[in-house]
Phi, psi and omega in degrees: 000315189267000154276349182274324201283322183318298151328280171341297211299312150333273194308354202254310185308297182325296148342313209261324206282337194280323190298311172286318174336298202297310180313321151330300197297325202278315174272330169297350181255327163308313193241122180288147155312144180231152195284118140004125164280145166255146182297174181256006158288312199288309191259019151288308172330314172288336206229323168336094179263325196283332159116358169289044187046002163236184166276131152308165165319311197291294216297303181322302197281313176253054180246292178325312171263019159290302202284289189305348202259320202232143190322336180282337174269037173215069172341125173296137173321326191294350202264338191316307191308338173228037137288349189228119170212150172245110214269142176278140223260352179288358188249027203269141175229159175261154191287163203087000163078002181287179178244111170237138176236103187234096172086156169004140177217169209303137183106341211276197181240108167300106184296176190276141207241054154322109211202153186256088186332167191199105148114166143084209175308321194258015174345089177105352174249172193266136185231141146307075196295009156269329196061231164325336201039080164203147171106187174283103175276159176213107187252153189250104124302102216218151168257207171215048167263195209306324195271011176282304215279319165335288215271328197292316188280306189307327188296308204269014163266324181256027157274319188304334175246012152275346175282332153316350198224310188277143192276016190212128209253186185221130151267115212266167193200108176237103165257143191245127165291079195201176194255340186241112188281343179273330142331290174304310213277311176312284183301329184309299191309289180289331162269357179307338185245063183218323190277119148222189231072009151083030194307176135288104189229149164190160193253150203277157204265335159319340191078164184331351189248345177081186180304147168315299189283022195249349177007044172301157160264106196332315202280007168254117210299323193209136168263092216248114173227134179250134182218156183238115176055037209033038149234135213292132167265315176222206172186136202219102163247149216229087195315280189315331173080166196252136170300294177273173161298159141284131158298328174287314187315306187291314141022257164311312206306308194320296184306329192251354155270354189061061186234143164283134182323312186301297223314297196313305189285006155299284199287336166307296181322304163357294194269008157289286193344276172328286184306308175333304185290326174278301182328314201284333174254053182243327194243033205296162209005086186049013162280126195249083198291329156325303191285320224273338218239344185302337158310316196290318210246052173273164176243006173284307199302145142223186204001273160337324168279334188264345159311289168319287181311296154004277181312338193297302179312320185286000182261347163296297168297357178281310178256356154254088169277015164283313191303288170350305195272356192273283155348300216267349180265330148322285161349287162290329176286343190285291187291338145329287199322335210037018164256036166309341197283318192297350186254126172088184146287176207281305164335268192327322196270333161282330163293332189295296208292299166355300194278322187297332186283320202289328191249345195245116191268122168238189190275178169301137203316124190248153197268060207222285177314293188288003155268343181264013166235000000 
């Protein structure tokens, strides 16, 4: 008998242990694995060469392309959807649990944002960067070292398509912080066409700490603050600066379009797919049309020089009509977009009109177009 009940007993562990086995098994193949994040300790440590406790721009580029070289690191499009979360923003902590207070916090009132504007009509002049203050802000407050600037792009890359998808829109606002302004004006100029959602961007007038009445905290890298009709909802400060979008950021953004969270992260996850497909076309039959229109929309070039080039294209495009219909789809979005004035001279924004009619379906003649014929 107690060799029988001993058997049962076997066989039952056995059963169950095969049973969970199996269930491992079951989930592991419904949820792909997911990789360890890495810290921003682990890869100073790792990357660091000069020993100043960041990254440099160079030290940054090559973590990246470190990082980007091995296989675990290179995602499938299908993982992005539960790569991306969104957190109630009311649970947001900075990491180490302190308590930091870096600009207006939920209730205040946003003061007036003197900033010397980058890009569009007002280039180079001085401006209020709330404009009006009204509707859904999404303000940036920023230094530009890499991972401020990282997390800084991603943001205003899923506003730009929440604002495509949602009927209740974000004025996104980016100010870059710093003490050496001509530095700030330089870098402003080279990630701008890495920034989209179609910001406000300008550089503080302030120096590294920004306005007085804004009472940021030097030692913290990027300030995130979402407000409705300038009054502040949340405030998200990120000593360290954000790698990523914050879940909690995203959050706030969910709550104040009145979107459901599954909805917003439907249209992100999305939206990898689509950049995918533009990167795979950025070079249609051996043509790098990105590289190929960069001359034109130099802001250096003048009239002639941007002529010549112009034409260079146009002799390409006569015999490549994939680069052509490529063009020409850059174009209309650029002029869709109603953000023609940031790219180029007034030249460089009459050739962009040139290639959308010829290659391109744009919208109805607008009075930008009919200044330019």
């Amino acid at each position: 008998m107690r060799i029988l009940i001993a058997l049962l007993i076997s066989t039952s562990c056995a059963l169950g242990l095969a049973q969970e086995s199996a269930g491992q098994r079951a989930q592991e193949v419904d949820q792909p694995q997911r990789r360890a994040p890495i810290e921003k300790a682990e890869l100073i440590k790792r990357f660091d060469k000069d020993g100043d406790g960041e990254l440099s721009a160079e030290e940054a580029t090559a973590a990246r392309r470190a990082l980007a070289a091995q296989p675990a690191n290179q995602p499938q499009n299908r993982d992005y959807r539960t790569a991306i979360s969104i957190r109630d923003p009311k649970d947001f902590k900075v990491a180490g649990g302190k308590e930091i207070f870096s600009g207006p916090q939920a209730g205040e009132i946003l003061p007036k944002l003197n900033v010397t504007a980058v890009g569009g009509d007002n280039d180079g002049k001085a401006i209020d960067a709330l404009g009006n203050n009204s509707g859904l802000q999404v303000l940036i407050l920023s230094d530009q070292y890499g991972s401020s600037v990282r997390g800084l792009i991603g943001l205003t890359r899923f506003i730009g398509t929440i604002n495509d998808k949602s009927n209740i829109k974000l004025n996104a606002i980016v100010v870059y912080l710093g003490d050496d302004t001509n530095q700030l004006a330089e870098n402003a100029k080279k990630y701008g066409k890495y920034v989209q959602g179609n910001p406000t961007i300008g550089l503080s007038r302030d120096g590294r700490e920004g306005p007085g009445s804004y009472g940021l905290d030097r030692n913290v890298s990027m300030t995130i603050i979402v407000a409705e009709d300038g009054k502040v909802k949340y405030n998200f400060p990120f000593p360290q600066g954000m790698l990523t979008p914050d879940p909690h950021v995203l959050g706030a953004i969910s709550e104040i379009i009145q979107a459901k969270p599954e909805k917003m992260r439907e249209w992100l996850a999305a939206s990898y797919p689509n950049r995918s497909r533009d990167n795979a076309n950025a070079r249609p039959n051996g043509v790098d049309v990105r590289a190929l229109i960069a001359p034109v929309l130099n802001k250096e070039a003048n009239d002639e020089q941007i002529d010549n080039a112009a034409k260079r294209i146009d002799v390409v495009l006569e015999k490549n009509k994939v680069a052509a219909a490529q063009l020409g789809s850059i174009a209309k979005r650029i002029i869709d977009s109603g953000n023609l004035s940031n790219y180029g001279t007034e030249r460089s924004q009459y050739h962009l009109f040139k290639w959308a009619k010829l290659y391109g379906v744009t919208k109805p003649a607008t009075e930008t177009e009919a200044q330019q014929k």
